[in-house]
HTML snippet that shows the backbone in 3Dmol.js (N, CA, C, O; Angstrom):
<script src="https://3Dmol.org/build/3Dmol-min.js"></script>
<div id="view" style="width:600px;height:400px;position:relative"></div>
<script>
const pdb = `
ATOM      1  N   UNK A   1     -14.709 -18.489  18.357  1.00  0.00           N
ATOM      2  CA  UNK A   1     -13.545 -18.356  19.207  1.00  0.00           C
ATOM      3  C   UNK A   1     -12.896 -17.007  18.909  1.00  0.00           C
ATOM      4  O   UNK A   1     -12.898 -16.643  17.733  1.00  0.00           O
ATOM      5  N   UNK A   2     -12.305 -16.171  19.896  1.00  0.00           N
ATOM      6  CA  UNK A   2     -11.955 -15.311  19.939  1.00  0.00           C
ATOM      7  C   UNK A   2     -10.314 -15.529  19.631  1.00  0.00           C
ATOM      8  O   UNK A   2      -9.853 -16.626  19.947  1.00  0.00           O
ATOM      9  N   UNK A   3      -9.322 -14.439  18.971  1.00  0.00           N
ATOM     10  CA  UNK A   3      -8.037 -14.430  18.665  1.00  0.00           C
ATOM     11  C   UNK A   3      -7.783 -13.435  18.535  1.00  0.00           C
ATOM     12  O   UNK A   3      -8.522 -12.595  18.023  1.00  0.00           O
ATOM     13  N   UNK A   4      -6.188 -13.156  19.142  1.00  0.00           N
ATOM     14  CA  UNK A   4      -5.578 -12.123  19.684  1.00  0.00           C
ATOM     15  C   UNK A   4      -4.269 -11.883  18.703  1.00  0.00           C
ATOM     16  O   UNK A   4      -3.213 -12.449  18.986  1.00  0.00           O
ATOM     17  N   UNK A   5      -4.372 -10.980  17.478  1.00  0.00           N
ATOM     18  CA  UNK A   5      -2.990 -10.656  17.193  1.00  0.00           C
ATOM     19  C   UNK A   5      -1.815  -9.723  17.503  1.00  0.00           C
ATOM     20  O   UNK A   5      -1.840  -8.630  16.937  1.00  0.00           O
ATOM     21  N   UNK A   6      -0.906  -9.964  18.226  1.00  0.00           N
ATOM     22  CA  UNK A   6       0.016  -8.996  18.774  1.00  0.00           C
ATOM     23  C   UNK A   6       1.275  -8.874  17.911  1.00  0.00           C
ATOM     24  O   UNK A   6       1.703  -9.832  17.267  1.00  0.00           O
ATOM     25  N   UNK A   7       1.834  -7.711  17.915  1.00  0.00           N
ATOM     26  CA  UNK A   7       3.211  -7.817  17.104  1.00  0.00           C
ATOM     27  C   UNK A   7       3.696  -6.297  17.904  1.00  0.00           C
ATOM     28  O   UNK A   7       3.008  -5.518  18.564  1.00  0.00           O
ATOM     29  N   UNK A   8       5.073  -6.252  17.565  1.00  0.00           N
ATOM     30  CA  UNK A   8       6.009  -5.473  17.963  1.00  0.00           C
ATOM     31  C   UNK A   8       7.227  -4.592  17.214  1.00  0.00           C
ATOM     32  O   UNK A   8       8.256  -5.027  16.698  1.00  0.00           O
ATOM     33  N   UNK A   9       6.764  -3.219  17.329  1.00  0.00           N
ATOM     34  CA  UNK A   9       7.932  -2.862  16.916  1.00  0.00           C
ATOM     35  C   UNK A   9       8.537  -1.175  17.493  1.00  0.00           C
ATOM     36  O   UNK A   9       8.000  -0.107  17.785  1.00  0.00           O
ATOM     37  N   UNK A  10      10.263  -1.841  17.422  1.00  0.00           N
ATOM     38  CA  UNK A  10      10.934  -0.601  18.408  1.00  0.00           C
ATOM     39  C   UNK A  10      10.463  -1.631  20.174  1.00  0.00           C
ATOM     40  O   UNK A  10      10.514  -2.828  20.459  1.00  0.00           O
ATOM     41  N   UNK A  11      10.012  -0.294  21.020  1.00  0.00           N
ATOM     42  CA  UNK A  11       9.297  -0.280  22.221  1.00  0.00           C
ATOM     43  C   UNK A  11       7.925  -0.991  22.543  1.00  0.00           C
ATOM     44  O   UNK A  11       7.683  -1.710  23.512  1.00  0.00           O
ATOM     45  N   UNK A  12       6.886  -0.543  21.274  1.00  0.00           N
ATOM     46  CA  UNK A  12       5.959  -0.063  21.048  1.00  0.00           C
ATOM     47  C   UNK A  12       5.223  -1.625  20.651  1.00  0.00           C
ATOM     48  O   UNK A  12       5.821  -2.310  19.821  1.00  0.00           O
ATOM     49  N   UNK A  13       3.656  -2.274  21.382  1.00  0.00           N
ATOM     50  CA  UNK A  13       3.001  -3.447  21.380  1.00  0.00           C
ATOM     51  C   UNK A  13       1.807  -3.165  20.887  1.00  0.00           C
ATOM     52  O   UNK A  13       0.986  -2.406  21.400  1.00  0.00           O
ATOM     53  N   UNK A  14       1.638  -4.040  19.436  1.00  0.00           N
ATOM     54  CA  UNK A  14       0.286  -3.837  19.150  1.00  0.00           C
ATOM     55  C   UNK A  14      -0.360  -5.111  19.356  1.00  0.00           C
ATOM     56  O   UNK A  14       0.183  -6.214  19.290  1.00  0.00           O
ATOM     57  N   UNK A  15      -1.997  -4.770  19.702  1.00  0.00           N
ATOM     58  CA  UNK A  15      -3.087  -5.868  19.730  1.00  0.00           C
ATOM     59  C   UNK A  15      -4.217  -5.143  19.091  1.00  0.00           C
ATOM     60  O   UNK A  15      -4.644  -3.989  19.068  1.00  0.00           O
ATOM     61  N   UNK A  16      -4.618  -6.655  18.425  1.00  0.00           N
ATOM     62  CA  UNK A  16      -5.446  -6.481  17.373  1.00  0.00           C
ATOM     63  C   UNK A  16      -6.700  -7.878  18.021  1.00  0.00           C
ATOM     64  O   UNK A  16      -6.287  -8.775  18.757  1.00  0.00           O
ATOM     65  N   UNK A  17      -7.880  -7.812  17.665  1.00  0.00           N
ATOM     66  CA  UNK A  17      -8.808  -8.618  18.200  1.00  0.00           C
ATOM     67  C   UNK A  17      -9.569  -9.308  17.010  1.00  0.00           C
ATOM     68  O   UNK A  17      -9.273  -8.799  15.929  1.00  0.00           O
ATOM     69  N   UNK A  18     -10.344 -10.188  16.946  1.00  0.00           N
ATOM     70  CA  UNK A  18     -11.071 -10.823  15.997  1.00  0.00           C
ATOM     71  C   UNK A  18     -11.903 -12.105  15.814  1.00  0.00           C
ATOM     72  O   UNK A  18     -11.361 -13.195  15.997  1.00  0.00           O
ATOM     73  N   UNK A  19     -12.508 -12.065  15.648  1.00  0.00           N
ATOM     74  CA  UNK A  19     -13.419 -13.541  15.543  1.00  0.00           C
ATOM     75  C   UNK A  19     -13.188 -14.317  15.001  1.00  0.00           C
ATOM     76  O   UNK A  19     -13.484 -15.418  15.463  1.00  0.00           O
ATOM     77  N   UNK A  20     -12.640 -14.255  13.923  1.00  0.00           N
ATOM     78  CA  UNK A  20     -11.986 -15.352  12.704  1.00  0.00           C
ATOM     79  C   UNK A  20     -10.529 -15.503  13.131  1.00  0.00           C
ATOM     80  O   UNK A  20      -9.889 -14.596  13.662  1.00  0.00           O
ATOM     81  N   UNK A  21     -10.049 -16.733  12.855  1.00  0.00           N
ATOM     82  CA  UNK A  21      -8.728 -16.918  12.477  1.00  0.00           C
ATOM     83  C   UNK A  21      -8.573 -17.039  11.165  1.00  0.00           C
ATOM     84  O   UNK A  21      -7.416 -16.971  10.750  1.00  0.00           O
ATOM     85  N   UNK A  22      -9.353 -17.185  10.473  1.00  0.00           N
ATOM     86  CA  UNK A  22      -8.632 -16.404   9.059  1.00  0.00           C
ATOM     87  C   UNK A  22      -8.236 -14.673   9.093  1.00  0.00           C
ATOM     88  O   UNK A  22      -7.114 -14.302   8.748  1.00  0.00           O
ATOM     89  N   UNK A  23      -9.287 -13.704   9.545  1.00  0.00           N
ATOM     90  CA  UNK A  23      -8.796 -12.745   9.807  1.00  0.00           C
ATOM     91  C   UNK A  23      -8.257 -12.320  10.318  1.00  0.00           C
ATOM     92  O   UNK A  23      -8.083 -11.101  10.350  1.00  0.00           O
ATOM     93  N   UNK A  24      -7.663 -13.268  11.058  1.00  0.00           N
ATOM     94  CA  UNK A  24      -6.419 -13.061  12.481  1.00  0.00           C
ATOM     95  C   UNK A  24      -5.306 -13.017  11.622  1.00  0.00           C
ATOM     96  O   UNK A  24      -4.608 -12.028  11.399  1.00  0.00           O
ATOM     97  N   UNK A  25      -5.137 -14.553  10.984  1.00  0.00           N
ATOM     98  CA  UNK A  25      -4.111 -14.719  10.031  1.00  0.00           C
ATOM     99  C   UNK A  25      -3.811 -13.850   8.862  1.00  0.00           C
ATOM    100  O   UNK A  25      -2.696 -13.695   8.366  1.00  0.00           O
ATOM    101  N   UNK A  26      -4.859 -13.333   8.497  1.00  0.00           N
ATOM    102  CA  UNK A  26      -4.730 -12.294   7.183  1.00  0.00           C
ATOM    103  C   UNK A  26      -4.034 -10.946   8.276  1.00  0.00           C
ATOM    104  O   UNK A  26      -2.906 -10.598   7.927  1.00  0.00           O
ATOM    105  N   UNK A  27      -4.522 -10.317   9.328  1.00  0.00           N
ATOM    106  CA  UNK A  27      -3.831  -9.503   9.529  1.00  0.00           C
ATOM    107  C   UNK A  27      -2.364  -9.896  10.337  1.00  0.00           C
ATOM    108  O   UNK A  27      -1.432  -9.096  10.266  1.00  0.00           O
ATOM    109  N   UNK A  28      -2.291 -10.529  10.719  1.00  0.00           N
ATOM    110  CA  UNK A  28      -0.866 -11.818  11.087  1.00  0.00           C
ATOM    111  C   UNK A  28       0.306 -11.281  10.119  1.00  0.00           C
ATOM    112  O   UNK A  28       1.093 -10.352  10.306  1.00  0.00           O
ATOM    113  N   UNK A  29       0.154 -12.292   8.863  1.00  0.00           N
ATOM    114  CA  UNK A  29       0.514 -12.234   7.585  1.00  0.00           C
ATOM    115  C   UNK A  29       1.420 -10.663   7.373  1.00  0.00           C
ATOM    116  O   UNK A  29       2.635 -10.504   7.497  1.00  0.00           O
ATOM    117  N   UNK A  30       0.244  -9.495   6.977  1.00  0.00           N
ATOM    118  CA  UNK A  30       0.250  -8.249   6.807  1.00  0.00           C
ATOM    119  C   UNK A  30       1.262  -7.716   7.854  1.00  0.00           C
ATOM    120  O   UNK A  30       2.321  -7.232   7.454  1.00  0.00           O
ATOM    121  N   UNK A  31       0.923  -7.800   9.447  1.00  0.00           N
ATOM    122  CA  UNK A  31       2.021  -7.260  10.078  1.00  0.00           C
ATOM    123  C   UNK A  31       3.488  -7.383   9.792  1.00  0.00           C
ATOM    124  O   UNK A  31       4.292  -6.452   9.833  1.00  0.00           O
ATOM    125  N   UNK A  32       3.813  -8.925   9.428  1.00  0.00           N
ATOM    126  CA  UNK A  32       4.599  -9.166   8.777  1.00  0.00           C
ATOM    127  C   UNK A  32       5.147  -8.888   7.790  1.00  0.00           C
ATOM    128  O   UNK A  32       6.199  -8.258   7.897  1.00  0.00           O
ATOM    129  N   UNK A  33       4.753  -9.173   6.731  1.00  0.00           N
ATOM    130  CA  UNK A  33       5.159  -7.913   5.648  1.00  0.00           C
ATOM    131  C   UNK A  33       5.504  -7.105   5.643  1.00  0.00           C
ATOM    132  O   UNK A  33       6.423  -6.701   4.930  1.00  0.00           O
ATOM    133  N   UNK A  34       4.682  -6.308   6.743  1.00  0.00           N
ATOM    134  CA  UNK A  34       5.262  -5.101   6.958  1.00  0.00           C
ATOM    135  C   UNK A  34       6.240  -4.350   8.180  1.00  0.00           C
ATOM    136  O   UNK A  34       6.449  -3.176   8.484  1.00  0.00           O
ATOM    137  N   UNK A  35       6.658  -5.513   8.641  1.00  0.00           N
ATOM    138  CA  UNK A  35       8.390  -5.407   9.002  1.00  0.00           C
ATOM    139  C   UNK A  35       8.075  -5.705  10.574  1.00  0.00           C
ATOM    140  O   UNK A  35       9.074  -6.088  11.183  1.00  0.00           O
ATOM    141  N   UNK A  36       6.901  -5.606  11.342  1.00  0.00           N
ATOM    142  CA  UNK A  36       6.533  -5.653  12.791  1.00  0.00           C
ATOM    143  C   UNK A  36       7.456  -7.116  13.183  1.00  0.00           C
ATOM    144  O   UNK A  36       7.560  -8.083  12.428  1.00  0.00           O
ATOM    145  N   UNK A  37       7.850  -7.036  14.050  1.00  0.00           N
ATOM    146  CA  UNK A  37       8.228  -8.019  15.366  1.00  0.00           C
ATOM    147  C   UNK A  37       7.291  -9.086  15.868  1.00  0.00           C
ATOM    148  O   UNK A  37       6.094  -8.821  15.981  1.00  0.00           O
ATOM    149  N   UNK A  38       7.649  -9.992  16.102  1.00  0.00           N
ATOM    150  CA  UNK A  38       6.802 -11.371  17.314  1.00  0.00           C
ATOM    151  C   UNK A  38       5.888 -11.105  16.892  1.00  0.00           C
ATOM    152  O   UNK A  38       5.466 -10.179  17.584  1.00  0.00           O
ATOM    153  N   UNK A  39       5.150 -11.334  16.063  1.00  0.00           N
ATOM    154  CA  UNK A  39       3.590 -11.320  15.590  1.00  0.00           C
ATOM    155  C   UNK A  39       3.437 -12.837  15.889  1.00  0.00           C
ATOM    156  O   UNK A  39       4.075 -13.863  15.652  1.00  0.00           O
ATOM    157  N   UNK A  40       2.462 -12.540  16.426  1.00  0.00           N
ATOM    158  CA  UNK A  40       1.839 -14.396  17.647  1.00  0.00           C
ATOM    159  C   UNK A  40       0.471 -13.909  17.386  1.00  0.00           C
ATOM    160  O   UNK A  40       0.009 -12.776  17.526  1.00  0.00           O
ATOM    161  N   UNK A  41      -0.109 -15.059  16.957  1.00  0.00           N
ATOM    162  CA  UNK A  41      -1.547 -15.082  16.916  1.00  0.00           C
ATOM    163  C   UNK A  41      -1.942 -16.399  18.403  1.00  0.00           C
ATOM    164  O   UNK A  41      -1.464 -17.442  18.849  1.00  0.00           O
ATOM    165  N   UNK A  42      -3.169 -15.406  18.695  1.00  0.00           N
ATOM    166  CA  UNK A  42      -2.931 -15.969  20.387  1.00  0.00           C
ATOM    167  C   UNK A  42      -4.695 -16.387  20.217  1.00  0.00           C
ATOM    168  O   UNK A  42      -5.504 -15.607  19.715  1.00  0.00           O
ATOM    169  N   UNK A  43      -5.094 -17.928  20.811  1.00  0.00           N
ATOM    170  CA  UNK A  43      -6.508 -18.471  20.510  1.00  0.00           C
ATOM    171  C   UNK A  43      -6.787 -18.203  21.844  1.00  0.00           C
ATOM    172  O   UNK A  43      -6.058 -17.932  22.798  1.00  0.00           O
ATOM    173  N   UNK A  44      -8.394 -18.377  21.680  1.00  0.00           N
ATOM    174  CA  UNK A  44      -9.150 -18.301  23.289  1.00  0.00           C
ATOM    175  C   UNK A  44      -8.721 -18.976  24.224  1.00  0.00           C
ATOM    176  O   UNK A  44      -9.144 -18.643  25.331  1.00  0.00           O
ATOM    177  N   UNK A  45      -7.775 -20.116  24.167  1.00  0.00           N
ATOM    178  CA  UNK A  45      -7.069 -20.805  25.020  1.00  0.00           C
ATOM    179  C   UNK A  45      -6.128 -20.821  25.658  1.00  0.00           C
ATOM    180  O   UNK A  45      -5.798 -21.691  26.464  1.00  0.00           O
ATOM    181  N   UNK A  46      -5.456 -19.649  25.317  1.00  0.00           N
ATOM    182  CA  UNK A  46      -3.876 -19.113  25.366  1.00  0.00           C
ATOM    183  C   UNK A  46      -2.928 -19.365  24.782  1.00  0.00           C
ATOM    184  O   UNK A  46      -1.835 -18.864  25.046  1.00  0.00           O
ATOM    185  N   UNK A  47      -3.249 -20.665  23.338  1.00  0.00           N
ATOM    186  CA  UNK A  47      -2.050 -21.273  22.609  1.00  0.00           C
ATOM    187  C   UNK A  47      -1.489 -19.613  21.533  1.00  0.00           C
ATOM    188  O   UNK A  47      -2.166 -18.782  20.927  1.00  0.00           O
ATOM    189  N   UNK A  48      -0.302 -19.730  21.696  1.00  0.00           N
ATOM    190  CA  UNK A  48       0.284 -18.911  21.071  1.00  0.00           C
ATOM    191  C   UNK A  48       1.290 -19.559  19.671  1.00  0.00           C
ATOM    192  O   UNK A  48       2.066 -20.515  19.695  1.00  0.00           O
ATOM    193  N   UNK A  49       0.985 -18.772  18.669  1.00  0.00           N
ATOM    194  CA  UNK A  49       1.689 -19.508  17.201  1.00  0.00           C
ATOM    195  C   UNK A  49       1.590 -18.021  16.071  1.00  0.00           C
ATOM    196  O   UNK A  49       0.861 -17.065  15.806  1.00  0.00           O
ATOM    197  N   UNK A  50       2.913 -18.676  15.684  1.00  0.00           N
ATOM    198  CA  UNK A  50       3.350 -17.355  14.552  1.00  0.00           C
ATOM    199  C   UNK A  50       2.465 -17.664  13.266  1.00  0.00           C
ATOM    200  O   UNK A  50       2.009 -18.706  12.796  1.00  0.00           O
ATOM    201  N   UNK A  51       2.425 -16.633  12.978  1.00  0.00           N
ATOM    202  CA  UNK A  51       1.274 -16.539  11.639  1.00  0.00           C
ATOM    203  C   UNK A  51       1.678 -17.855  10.508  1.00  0.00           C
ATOM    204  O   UNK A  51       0.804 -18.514   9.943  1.00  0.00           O
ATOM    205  N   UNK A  52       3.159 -18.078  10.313  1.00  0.00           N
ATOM    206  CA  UNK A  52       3.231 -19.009   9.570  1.00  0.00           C
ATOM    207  C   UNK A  52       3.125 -20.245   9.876  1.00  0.00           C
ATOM    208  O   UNK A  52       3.164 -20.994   8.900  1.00  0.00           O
ATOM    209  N   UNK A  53       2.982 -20.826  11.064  1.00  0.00           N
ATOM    210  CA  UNK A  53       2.853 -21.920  12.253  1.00  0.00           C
ATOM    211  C   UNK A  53       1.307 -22.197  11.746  1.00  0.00           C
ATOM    212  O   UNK A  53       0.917 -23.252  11.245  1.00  0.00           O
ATOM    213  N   UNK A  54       0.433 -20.900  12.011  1.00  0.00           N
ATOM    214  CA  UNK A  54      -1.058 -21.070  11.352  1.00  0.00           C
ATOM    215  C   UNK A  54      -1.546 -21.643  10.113  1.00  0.00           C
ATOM    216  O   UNK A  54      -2.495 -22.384   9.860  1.00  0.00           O
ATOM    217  N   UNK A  55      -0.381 -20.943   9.204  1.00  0.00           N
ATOM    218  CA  UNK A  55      -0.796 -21.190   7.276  1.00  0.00           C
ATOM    219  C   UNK A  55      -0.647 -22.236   7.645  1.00  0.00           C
ATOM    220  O   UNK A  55      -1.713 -22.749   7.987  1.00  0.00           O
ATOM    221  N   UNK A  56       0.645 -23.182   7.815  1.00  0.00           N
ATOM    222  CA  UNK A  56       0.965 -24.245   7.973  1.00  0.00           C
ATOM    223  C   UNK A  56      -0.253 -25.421   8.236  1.00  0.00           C
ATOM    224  O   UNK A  56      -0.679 -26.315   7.505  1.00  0.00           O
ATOM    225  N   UNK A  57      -0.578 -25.036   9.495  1.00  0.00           N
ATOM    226  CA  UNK A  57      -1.915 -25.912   9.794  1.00  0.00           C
ATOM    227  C   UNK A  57      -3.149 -26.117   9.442  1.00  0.00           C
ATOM    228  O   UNK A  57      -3.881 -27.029   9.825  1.00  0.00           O
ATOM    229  N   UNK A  58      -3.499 -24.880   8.372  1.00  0.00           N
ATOM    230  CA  UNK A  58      -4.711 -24.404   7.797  1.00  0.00           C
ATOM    231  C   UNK A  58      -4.070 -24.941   6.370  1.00  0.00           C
ATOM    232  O   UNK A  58      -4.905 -25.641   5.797  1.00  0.00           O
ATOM    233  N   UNK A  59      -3.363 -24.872   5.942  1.00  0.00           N
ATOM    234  CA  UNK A  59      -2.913 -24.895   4.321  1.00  0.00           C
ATOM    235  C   UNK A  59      -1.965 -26.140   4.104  1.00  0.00           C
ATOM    236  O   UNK A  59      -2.007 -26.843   3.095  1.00  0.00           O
ATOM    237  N   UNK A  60      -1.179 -26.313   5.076  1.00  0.00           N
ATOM    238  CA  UNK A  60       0.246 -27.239   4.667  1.00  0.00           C
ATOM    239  C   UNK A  60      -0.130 -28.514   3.961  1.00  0.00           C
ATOM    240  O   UNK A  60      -0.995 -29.347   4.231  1.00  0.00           O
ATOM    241  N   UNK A  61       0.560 -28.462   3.197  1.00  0.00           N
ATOM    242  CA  UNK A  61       1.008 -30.094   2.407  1.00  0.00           C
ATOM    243  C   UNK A  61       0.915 -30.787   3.421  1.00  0.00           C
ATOM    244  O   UNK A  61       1.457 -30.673   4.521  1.00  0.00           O
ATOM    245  N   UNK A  62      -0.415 -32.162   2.675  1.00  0.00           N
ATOM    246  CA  UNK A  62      -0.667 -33.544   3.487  1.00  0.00           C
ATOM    247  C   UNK A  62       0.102 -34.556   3.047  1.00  0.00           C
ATOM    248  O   UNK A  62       0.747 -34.510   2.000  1.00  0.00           O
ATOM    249  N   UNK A  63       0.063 -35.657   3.943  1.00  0.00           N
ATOM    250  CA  UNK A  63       1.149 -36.559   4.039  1.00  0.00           C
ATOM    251  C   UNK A  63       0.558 -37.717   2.780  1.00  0.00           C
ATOM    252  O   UNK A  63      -0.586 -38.159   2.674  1.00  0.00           O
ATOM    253  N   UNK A  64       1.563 -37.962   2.050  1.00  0.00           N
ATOM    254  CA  UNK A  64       1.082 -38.669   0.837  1.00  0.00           C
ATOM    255  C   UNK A  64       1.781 -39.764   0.655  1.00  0.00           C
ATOM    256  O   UNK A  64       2.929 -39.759   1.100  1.00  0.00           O
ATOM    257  N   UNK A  65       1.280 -40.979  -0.039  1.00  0.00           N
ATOM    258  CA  UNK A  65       1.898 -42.129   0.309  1.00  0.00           C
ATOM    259  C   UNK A  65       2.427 -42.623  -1.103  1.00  0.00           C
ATOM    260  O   UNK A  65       1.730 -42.615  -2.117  1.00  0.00           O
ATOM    261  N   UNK A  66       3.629 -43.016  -1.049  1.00  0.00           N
ATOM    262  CA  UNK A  66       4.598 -43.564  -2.249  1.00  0.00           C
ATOM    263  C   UNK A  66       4.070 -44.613  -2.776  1.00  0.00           C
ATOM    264  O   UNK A  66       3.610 -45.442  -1.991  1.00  0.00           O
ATOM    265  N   UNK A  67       3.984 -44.871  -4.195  1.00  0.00           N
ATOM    266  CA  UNK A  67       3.826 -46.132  -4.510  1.00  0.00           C
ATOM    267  C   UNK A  67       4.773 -47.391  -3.872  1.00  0.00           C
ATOM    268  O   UNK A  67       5.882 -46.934  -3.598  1.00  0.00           O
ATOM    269  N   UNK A  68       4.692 -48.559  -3.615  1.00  0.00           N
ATOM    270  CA  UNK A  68       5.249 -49.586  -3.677  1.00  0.00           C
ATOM    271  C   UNK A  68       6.107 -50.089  -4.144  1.00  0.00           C
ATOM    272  O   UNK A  68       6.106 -50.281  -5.360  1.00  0.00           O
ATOM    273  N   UNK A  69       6.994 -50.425  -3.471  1.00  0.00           N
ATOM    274  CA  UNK A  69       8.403 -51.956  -4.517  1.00  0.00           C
ATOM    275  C   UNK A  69       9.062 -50.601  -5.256  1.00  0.00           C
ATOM    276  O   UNK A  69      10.001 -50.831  -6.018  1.00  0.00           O
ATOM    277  N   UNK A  70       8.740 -49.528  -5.127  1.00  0.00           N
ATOM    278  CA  UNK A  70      10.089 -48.435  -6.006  1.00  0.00           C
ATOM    279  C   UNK A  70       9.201 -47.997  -7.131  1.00  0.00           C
ATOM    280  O   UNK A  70       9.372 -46.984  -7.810  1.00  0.00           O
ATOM    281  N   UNK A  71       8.298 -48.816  -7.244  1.00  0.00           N
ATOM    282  CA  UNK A  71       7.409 -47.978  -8.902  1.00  0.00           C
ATOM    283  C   UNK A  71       7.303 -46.587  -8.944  1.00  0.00           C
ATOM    284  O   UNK A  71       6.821 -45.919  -8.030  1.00  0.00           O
ATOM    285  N   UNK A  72       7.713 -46.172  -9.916  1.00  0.00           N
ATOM    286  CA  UNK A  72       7.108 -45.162 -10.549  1.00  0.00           C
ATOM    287  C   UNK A  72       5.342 -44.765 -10.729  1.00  0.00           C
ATOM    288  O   UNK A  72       4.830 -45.193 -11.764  1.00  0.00           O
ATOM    289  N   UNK A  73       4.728 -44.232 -10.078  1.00  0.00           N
ATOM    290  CA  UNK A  73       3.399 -43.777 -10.674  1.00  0.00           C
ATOM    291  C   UNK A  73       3.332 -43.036 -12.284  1.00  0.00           C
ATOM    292  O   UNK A  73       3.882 -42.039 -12.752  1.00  0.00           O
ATOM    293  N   UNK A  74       2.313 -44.121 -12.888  1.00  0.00           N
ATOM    294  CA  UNK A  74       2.402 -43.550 -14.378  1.00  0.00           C
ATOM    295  C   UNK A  74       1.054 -43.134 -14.672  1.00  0.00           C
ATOM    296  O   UNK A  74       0.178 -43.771 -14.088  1.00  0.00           O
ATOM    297  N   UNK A  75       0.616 -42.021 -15.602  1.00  0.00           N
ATOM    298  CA  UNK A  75      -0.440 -41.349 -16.030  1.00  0.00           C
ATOM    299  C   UNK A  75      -0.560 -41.827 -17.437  1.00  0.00           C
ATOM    300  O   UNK A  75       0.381 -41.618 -18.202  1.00  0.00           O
ATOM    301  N   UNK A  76      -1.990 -42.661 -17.994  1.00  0.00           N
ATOM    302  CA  UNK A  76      -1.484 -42.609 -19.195  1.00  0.00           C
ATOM    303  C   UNK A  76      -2.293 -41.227 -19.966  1.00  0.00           C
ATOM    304  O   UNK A  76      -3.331 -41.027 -19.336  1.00  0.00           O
ATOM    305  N   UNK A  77      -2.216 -40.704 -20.564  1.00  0.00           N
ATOM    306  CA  UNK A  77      -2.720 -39.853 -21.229  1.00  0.00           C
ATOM    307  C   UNK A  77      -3.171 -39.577 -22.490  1.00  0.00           C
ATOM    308  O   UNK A  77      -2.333 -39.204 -23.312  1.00  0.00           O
ATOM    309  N   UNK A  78      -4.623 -39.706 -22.906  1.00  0.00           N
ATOM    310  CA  UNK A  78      -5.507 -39.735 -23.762  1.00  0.00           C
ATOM    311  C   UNK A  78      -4.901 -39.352 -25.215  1.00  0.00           C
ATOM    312  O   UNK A  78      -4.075 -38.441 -25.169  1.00  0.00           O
ATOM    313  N   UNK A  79      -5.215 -39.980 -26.710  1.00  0.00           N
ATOM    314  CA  UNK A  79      -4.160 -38.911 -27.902  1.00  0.00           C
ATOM    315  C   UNK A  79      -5.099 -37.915 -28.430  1.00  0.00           C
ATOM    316  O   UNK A  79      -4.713 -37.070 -29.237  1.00  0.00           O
TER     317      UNK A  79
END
`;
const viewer = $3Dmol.createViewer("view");
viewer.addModel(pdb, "pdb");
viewer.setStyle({}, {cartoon: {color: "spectrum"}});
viewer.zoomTo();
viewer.render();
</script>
């Protein structure tokens, strides 16, 4: 799949092209950092999402389930 990174700064619109969305996101990321505007990483589909919208979905904390009745989860650990 093809992905489109654009960002902005001042007037002035950059696009950047790539095969990976990791390398979309790595240069995503970077624009950022380095101070650019609306950086939207854009998929072959037209969905548009900010570089951190991406980490998020590629990286984010999964949904994890509490113990029961209030317990505490305990580790015992070897002496």
């Amino acid at each position: 799949m093809n992905f489109t990174v654009t960002a902005r700064i001042s007037a002035q619109r950059f696009s950047h092209h790539y095969n990976s969305m990791l390398d979309a996101l790595e240069q995503g990321l970077s624009l950022q950092a380095s101070g650019l505007a609306d950086v939207r990483i854009v998929d072959g589909n037209g969905h548009a999402r900010t570089p951190a919208a991406i980490y998020q979905l590629l990286f984010g904390a999964k949904d994890t389930v509490a113990p029961t009745g209030g317990e505490t989860a305990v580790l015992a650990l070897a002496a």
